[in-house]
ROKESE-312218 format. One record per atom (N, C-alpha, C): x, y, z. Coordinates in steps of 0.02 Angstrom, whole numbers, plus 32768, in hexadecimal, padded with zeros to 4 digits. Layout:
// residues N
XYZ/...
***
This chain:
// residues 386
802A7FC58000/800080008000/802C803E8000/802A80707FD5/802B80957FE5/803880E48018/807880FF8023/806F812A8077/805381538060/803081678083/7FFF81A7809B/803481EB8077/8009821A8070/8027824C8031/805382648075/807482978071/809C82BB80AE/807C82F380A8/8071831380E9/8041835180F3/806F839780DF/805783B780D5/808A83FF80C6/809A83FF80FD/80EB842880FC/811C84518135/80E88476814C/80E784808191/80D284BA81C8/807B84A981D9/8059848C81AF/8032847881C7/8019844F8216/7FE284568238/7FCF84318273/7F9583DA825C/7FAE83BA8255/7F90837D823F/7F4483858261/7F20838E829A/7EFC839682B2/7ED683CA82A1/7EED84068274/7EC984468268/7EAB8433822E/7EC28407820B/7EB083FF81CC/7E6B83F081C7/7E4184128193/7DFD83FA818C/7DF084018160/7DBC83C88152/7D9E83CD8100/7D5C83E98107/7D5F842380AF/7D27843380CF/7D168414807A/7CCF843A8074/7C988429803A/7CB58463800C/7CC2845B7FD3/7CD184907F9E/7C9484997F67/7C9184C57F57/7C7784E27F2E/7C6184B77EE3/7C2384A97EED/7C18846F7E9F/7C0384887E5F/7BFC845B7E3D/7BD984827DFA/7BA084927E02/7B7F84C07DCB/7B3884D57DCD/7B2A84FA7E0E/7B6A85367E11/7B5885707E4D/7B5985B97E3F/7B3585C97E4A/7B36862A7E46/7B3886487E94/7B7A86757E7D/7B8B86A07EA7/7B7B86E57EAC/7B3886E87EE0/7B1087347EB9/7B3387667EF1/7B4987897EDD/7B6587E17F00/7B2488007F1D/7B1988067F51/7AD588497F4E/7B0F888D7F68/7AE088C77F4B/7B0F88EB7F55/7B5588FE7F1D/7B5388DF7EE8/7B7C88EC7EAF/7B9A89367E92/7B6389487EAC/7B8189977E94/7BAC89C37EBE/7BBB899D7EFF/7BC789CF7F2C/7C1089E27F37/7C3A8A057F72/7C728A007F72/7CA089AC7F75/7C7789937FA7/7C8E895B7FCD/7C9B89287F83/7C6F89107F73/7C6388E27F30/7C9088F47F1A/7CAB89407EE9/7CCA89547EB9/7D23895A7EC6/7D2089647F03/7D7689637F1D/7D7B890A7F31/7D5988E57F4D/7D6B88B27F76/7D4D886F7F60/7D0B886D7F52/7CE988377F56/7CE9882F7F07/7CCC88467ECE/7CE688307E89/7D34882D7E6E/7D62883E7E8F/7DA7883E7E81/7DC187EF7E94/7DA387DF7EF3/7DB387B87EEB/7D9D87787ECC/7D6087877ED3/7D41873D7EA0/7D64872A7E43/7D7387637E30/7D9787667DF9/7DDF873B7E0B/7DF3876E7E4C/7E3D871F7E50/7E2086E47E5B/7E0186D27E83/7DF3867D7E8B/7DDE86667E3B/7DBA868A7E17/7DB5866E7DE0/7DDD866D7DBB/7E25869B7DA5/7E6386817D87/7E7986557D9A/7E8B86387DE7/7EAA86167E02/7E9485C97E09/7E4585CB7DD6/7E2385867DE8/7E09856E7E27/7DFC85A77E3C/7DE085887E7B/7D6F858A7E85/7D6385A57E44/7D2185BF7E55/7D0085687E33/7CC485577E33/7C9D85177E11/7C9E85247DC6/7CAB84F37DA3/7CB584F67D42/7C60852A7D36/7C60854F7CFE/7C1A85607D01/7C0785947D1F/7C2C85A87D5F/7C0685D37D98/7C0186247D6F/7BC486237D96/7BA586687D76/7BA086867DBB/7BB386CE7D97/7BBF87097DD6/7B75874E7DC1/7B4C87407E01/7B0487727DF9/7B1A87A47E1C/7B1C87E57E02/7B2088157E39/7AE888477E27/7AC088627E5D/7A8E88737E6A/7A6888AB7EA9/7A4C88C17E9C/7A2788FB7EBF/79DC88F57EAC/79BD88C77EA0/798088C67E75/794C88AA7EB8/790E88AD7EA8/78DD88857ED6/78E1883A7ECE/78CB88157F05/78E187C57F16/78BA87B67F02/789187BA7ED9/785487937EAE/7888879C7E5D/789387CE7E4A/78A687D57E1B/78FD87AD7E0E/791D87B17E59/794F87857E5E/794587477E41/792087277E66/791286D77E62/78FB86C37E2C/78D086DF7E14/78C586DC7DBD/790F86D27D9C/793786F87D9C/7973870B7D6C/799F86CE7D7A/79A086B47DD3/79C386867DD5/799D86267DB8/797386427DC1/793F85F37D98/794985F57D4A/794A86407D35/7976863E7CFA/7995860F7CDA/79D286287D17/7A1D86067CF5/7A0785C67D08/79EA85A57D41/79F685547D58/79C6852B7D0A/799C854C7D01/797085257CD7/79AF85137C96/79DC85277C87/7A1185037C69/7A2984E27C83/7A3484B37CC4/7A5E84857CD1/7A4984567CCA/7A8384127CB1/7A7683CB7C96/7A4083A67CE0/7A8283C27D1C/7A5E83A27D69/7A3283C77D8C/7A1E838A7DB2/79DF83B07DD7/7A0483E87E17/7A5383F67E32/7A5D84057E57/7A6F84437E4F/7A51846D7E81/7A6184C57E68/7A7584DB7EAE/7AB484FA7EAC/7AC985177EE2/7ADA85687EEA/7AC3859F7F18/7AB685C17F14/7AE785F67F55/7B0886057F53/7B3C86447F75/7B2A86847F6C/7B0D86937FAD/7B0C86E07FA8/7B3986FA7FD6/7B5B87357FC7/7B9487687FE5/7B5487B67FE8/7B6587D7802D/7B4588098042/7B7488418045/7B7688678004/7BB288728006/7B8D88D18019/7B6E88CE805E/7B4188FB8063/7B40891880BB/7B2C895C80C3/7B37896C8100/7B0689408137/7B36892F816D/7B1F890A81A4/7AE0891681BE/7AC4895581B7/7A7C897681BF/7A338940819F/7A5F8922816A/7A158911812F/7A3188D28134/7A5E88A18155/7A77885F8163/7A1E88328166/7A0C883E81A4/79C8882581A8/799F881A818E/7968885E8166/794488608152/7965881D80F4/799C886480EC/79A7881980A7/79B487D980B6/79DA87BA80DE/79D5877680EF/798887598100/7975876E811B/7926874B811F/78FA875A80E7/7907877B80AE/78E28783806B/790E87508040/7949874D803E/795E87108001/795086D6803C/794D86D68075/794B8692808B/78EB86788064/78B586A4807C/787E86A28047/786F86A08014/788C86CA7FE7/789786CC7FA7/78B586AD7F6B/78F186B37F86/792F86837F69/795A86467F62/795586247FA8/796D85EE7FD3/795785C97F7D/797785897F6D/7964855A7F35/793F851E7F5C/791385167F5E/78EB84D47F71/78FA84A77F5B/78FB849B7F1B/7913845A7EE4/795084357EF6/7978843E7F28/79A184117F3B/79E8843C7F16/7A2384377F5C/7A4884517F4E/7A5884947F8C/7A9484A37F87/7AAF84CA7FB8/7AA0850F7FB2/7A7B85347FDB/7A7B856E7FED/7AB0858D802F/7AD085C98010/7B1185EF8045/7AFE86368045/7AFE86528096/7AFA8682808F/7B5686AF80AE/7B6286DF808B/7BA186E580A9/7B89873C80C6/7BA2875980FB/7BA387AE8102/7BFA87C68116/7BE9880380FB/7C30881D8128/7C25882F8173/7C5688438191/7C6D885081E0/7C55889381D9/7C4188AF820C/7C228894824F/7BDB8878824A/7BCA88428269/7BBE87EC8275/7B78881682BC/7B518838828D/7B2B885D82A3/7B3B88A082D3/7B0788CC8310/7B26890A8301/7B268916835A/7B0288CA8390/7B0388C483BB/7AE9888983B6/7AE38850840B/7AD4880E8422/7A8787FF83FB/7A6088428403/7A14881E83E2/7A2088178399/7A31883E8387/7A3E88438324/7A628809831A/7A9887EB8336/7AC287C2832C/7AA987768342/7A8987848376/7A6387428374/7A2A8727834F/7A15875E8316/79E3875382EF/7A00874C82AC/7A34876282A6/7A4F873A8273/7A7A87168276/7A8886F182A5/7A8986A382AE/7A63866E8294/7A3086908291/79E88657827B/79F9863E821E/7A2F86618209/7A3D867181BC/7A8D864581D1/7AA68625818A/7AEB86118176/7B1686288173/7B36866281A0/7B698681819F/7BBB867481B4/7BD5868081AD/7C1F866881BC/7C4586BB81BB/7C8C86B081E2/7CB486E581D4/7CFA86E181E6/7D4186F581D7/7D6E86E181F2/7D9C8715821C/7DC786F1823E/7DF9871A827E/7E3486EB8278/7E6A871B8290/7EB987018283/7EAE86CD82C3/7EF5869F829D/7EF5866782DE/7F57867A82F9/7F5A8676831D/7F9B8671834E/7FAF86388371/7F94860F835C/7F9185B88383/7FD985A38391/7FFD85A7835C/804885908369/806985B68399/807485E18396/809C861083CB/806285F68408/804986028413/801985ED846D/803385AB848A/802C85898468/802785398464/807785118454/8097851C842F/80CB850483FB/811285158430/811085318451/815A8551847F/812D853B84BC/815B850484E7/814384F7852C/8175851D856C/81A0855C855D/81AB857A8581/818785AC8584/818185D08557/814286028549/80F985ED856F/80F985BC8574/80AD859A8578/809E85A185BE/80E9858685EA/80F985A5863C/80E085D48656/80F38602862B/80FE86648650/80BA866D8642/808E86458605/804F866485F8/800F8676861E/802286A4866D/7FF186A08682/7FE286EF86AE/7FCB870286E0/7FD1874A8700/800B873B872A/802286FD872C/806B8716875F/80A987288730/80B3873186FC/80DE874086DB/80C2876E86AB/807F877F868B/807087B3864F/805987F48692/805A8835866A/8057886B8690/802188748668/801788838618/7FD4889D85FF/7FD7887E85B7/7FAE887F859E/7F9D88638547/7F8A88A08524/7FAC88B284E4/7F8888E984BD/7F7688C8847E/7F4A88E08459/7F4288C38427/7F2A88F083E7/7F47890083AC/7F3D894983AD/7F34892F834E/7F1589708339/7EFB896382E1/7F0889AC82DC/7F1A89BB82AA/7F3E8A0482A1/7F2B8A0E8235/7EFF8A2B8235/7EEE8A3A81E4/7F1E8A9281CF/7F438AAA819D/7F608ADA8194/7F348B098169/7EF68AF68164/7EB98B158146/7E648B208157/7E498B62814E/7E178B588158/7DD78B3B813A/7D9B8B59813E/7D568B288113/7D678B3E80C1/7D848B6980AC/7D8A8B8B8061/7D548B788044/7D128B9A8054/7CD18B8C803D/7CAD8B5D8047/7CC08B2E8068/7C8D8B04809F/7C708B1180CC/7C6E8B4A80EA/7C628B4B8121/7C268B438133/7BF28B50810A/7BAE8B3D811C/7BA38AF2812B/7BC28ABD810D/7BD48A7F8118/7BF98A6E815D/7C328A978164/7C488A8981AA/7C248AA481DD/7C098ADF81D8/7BD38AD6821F/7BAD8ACB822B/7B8A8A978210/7B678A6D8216/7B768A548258/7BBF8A31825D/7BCC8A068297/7BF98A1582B7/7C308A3D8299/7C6E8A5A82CE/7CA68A2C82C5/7CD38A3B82E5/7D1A8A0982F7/7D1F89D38321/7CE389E38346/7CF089AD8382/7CCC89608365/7C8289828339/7C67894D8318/7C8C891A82E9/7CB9896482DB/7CD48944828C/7D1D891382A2/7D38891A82C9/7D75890A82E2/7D8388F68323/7D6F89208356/7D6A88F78390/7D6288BE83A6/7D0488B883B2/7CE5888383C0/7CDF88418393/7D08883E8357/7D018815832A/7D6788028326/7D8388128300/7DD288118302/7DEE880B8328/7DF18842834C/7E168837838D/7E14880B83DD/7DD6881683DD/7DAF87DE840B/7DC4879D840C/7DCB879183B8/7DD6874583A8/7E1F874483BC/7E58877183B2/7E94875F83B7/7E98874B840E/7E6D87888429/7E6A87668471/7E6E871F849F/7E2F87158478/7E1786E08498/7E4986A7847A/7E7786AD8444/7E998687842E/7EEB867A8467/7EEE86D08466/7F2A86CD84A5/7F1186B384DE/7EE086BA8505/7ED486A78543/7EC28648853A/7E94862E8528/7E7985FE8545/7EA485B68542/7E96858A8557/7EA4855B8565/7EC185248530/7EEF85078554/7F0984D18505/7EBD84A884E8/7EAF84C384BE/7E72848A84AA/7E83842884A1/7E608417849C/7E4783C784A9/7E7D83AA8465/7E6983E9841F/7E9783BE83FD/7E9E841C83CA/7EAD841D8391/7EB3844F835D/7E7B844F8346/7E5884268342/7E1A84328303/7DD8845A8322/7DB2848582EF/7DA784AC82E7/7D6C84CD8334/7D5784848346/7D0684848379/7D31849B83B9/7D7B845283CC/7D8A845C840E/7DB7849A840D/7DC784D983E0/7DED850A83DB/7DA7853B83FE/7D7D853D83DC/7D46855B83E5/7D2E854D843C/7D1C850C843F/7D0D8503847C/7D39854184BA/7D8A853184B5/7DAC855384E3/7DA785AD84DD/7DA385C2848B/7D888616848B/7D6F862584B6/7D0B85FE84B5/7CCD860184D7/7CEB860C8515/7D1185DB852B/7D0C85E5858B/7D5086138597/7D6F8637857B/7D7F866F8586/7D4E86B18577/7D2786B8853D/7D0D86F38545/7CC986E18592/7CAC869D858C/7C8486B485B3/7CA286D1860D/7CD086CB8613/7D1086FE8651/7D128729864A/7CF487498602/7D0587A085F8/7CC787C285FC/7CA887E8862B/7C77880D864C/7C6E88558615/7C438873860B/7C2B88A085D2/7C5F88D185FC/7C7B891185D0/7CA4894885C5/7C7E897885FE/7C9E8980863A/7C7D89B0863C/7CAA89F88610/7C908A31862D/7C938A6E861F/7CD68A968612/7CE18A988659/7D338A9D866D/7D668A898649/7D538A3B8640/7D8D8A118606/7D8C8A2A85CA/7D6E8A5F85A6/7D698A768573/7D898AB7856F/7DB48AB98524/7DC48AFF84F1/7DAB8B0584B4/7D768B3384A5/7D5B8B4F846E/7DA28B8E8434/7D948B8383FE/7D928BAF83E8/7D798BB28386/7D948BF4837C/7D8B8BE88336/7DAA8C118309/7DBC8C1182C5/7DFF8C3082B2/7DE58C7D829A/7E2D8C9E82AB/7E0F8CE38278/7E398CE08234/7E328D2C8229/7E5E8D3B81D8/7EA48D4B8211/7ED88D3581EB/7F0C8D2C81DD/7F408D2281B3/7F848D4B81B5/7FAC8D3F815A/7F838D3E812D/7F678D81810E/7F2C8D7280F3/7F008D4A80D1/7EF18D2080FC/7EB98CEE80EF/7E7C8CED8131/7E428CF580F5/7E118D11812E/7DF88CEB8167/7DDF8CF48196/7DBE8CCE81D7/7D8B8CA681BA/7D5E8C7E8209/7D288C4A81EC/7CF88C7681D0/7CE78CBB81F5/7CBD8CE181F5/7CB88D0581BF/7CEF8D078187/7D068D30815A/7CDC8CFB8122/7CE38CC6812F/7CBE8C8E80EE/7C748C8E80E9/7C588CA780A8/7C108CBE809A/7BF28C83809B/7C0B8C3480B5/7BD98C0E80B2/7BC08C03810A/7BD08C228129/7BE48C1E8173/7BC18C488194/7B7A8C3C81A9/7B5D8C5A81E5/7B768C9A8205/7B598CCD81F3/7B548D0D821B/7B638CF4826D/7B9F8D11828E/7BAB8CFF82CC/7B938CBF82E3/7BB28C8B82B4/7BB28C5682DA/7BE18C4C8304/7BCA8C088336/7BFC8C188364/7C1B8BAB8368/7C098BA7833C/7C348B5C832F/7C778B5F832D/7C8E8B28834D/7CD98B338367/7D008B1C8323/7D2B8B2E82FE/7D658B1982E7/7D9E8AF98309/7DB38AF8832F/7DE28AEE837A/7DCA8AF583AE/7DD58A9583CC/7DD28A808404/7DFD8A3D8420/7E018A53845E/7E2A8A278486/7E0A8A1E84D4/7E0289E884D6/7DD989CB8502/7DFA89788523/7DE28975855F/7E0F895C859E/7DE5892885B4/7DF988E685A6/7DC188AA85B9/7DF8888185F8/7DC48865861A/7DE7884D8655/7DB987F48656/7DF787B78669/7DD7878F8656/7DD5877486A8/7DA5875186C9/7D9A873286FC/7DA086E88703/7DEA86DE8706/7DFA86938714/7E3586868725/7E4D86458745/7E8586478768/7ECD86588741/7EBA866C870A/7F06865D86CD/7F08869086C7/7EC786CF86CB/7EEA871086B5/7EC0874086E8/7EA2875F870E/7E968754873F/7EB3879D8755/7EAA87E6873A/7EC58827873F/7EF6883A8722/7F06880786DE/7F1D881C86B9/7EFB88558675/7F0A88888669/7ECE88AE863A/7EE7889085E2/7EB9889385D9/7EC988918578/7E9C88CD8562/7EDF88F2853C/7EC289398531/7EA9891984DA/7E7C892F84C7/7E88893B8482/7E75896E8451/7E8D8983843A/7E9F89B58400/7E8389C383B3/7E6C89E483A1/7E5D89E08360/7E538A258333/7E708A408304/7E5F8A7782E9/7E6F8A8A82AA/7E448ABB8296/7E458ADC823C/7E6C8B128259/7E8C8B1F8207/7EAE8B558202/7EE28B7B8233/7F098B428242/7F4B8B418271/7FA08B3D8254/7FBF8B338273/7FFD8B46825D/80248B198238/80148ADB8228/801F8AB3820E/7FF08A75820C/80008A3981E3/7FDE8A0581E2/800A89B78209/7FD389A4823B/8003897E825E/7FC089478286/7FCF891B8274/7FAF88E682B1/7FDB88B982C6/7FC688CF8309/7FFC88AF8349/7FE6888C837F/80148863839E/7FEF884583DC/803688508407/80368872843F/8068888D8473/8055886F84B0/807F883584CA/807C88288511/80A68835853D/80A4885F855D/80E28881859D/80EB883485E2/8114883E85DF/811F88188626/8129884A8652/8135883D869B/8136885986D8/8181885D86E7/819688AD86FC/81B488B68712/81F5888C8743/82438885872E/8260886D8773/8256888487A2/8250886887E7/822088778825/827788AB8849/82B3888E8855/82E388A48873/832B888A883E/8373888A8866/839088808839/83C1889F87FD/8404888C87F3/841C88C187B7/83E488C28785/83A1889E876E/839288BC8722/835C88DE8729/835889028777/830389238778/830C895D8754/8336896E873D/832889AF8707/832C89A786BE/8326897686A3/831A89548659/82DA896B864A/82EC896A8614/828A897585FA/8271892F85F7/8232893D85F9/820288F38605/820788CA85CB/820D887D85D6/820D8861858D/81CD88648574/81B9884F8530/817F88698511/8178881C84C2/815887FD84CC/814087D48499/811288088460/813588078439/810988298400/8107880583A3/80BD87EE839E/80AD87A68367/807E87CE8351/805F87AD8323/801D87AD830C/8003878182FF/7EB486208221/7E95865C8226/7E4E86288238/7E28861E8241/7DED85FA8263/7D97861C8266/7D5E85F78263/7D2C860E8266/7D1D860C82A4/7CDE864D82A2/7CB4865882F0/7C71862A82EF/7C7686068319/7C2785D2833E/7BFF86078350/7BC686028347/7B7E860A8371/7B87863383AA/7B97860283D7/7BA18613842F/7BD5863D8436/7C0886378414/7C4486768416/7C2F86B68401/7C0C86BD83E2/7C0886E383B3/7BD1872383E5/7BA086FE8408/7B6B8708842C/7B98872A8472/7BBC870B848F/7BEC871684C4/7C13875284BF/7C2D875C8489/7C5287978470/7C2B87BE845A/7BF087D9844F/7BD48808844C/7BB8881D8487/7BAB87F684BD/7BA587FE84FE/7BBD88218524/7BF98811850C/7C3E88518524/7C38889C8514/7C2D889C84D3/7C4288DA84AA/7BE1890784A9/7BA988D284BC/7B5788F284B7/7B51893984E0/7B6289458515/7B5D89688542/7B7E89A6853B/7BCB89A98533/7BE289E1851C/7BCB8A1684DC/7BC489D184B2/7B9489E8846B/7B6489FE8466/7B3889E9848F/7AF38A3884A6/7B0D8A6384B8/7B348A4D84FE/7B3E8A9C8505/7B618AD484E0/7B8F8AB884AC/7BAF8AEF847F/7B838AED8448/7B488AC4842B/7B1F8AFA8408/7AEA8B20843B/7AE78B1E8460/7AAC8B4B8494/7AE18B90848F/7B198B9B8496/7B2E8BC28494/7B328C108463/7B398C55848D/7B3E8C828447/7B6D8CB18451/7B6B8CCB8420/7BB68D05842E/7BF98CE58424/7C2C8D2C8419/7C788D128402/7CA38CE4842A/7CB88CAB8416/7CE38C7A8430/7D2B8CAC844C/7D2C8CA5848C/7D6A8CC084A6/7DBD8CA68482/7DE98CD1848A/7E1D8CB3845D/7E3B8C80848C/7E548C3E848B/7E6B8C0284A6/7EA28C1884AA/7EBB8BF684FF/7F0A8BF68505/7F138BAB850C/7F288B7D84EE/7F488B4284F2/7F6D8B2D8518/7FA88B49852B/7FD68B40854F/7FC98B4085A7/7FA88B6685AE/7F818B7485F9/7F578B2A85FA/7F288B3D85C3/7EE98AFB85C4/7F1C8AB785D7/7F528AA485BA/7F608A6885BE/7F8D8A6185E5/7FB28AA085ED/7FDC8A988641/7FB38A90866F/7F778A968678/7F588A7886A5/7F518A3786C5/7F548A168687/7F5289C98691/7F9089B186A6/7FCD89DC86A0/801089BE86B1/803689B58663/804589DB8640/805B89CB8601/807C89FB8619/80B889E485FC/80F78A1A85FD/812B8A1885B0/81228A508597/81308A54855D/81868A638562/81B08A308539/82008A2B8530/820B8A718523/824C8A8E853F/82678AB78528/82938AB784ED/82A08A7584E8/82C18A7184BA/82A28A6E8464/82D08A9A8440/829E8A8B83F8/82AB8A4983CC/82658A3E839F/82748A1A838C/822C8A198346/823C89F2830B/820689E882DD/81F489B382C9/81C289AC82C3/819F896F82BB/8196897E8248/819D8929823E/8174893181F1/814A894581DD/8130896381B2/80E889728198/80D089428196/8094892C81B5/805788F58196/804D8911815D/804588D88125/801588E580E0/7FC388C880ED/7FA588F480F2/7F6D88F48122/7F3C88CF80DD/7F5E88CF8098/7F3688968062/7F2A8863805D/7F69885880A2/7F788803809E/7F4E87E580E9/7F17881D8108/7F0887F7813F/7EBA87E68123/
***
C-alpha cells in the first residue's frame, strides 16, 4: 500500500479540515453591486478566485440591487439551463450592516432554491450592530473570519509557563489604519470602530491569547476554550473607555469635513477600551484594546509587557515586551462577545456633542503600561494582506 501523501511544512495535522467546496451549477449573486464595497473589494476579488480556478466550471456572477421577486425570476433563469437537477445558490451582502436583516429574511423567502441544492448566505463585519441584532441574525447562514495565533500560545512550552498574571503586567492589542472614511462615511457610521473592529477582530485575538490549551486544534474544541474565556469578561464599563474621532490634519480633512457624514455626529473613529477577564490565569490583568482611522501609521499588533524586576542589578531595564501578531466564530461566541461590547454601545450612541480630544498615554498608564524609552520601529503591516 501505498504511504499516506506527506502533509505540507508548518501545518498542525489536527487543524486540518475538510470542508465542502463550491460545485457546479452555482450563482454567486452580489447584492449591493453598485456600491463602494462590491467595486474596490468584493468583484475584484471574485475575479481572482476565478483566474486562479478556484470558482465552480460555469459559475455565474448576479450582481444586483433589484426587488427579490424580480431576483429570483432572473436566477430560475439561468438554472432552467442546467443538465442537473442541482442548483446552488451564494449570496454575498455586500451591503451596510443596517439592512443585514431585513434582506436576509427576504432572500431567505424569496430566493432560498427549494429544488434541492445549497443555499449560502455570506455578510460583511460587523456581525450585526448589538447582542439583539446579532442574535437575530444567527437564525441565517452566516460565517466570518479572525486571525489565529495558535502556534506562538501553544508551540513554546517556556512561554506557556510565564503565561499567566504572575508574570504578564498588561496585554495591548492595537489596529492602526493611516486613513480616513474618503467618502464612506455615511457607511461607517452606521456602526463606528468599535463595531467594526473591536468587538469582532480584536476580541477574537483575545480570547485566542488568553484561553486554555484546547482538547485538540480542530475547529469546535478551539472554539469551545474562546467561549469560556469571553464568558469571564463582564460588559465595559464606562471608565474603561477612550472615545475619540479624527480631525483635518496635513491637509486632509476631518470625519466631520466628509459630506457623507452626519452633521455633528458623534461616532467614534478611535477607541481603546480595557476588558478584564475573571479567572484564575488572568485575574487583574487588563487587555487594553485599540483601534483607529486616520492615524499615524498602519500597524496591527499584539504587545504583551511582562512585570517589572521586583529588586536587584536589573530593576532599571525596561520591561520585556512580547510583540506578534485565521478561524471562524460559533453561535455562542459570537453571542458572548457582543455581551461585552452591548452596553457601552448604547451608551455611546445615546450620546451628543463633541468627542473630547483622547490622551492615550494617561488612559493606558493607568493600567500599568509603561512605554520604553528606548526607540525603536516596527514594519509596516500591508494591511491587503490581512
Amino acid at each position: 500500500m501505498a504511504p499516506p501523501a506527506r502533509r505540507m511544512s508548518g501545518t498542525i495535522p489536527s487543524m486540518e479540515t475538510s470542508t465542502e467546496a463550491l460545485k457546479d451549477n452555482t450563482i454567486i449573486i452580489v447584492l449591493g453591486a453598485s456600491g463602494d464595497l462590491a467595486k474596490k473589494k468584493t468583484l475584484p476579488a471574485l475575479f481572482g478566485l476565478f483566474r486562479q480556478g478556484f470558482l465552480p466550471r460555469d459559475v455565474k456572477i448576479v450582481g444586483t440591487g433589484a426587488a427579490f421577486d424580480t431576483l429570483n425570476a432572473h436566477l430560475e433563469e439561468i438554472e432552467n439551463q442546467y443538465q442537473a437537477k442541482e442548483r446552488n445558490r451564494l449570496f454575498y451582502l455586500a451591503l451596510p450592516p443596517s439592512v443585514f436583516i431585513p434582506v436576509a429574511k427576504n432572500l431567505k423567502e424569496h430566493c432560498y432554491n427549494s429544488k434541492g441544492g445549497i443555499n449560502r448566505m455570506i455578510v460583511e463585519k460587523p456581525f450585526g450592530s448589538d447582542l439583539d441584532s446579532a442574535r437575530e441574525l444567527l437564525e441565517d447562514e452566516t460565517f466570518q473570519m479572525v486571525k489565529n495565533i495558535l502556534v506562538l500560545r501553544f508551540a513554546n512550552v517556556a512561554m506557556n509557563a510565564m503565561w499567566d498574571k504572575n508574570s504578564i503586567s498588561n496585554v495591548q492589542i492595537t489596529f492602526k489604519e493611516p486613513f480616513g472614511t474618503e467618502g464612506r462615511g455615511g457607511y461607517f457610521d452606521e456602526f463606528g470602530i468599535i463595531r467594526d473592529i473591536l468587538q469582532n477582530h480584536l476580541l477574537q485575538v483575545l480570547s485566542i491569547i488568553a484561553m486554555e490549551r484546547p482538547v485538540s486544534f480542530a475547529a469546535e474544541d478551539i472554539r469551545d476554550e474562546k467561549v469560556k474565556v469571553l464568558r469571564c469578561i463582564p460588559p465595559i464599563e464606562q471608565h474603561d473607555v477612550l472615545l475619540g474621532q479624527y480631525l483635518s490634519a496635513n491637509g486632509k480633512p476631518g470625519y466631520l469635513d466628509d459630506d457623507t457624514v452626519p452633521p455633528n455626529s458623534v461616532c467614534p473613529t478611535f477607541a481603546a477600551t480595557t476588558l478584564w477577564i475573571h479567572n484564575p490565569r488572568w485575574e487583574g490583568v487588563p487587555f487594553i484594546l485599540k483601534a483607529g482611522k486616520a492615524l499615524n501609521e498602519a500597524k496591527v499588533e499584539v504587545r504583551i509587557q511582562f512585570k517589572d524586576v521586583t529588586q536587584g542589578i536589573f530593576k532599571d531595564i525596561a520591561r520585556n515586551e512580547l510583540v506578534d501578531h485565521s478561524n471562524f466564530v460559533r453561535n455562542d461566541e459570537l453571542d458572548v462577545a457582543w455581551k461585552i461590547f452591548t452596553p457601552i454601545l448604547h451608551w455611546i450612541d445615546g450620546k451628543s456633542g463633541p468627542r473630547p480630544k483622547p490622551e492615550l498615554d494617561p488612559f493606558v498608564g493607568k493600567y500599568g503600561f509603561k512605554r520604553p524609552t528606548d526607540s525603536y520601529v516596527w514594519p509596516v503591516t500591508n494591511l491587503a494582506s490581512l
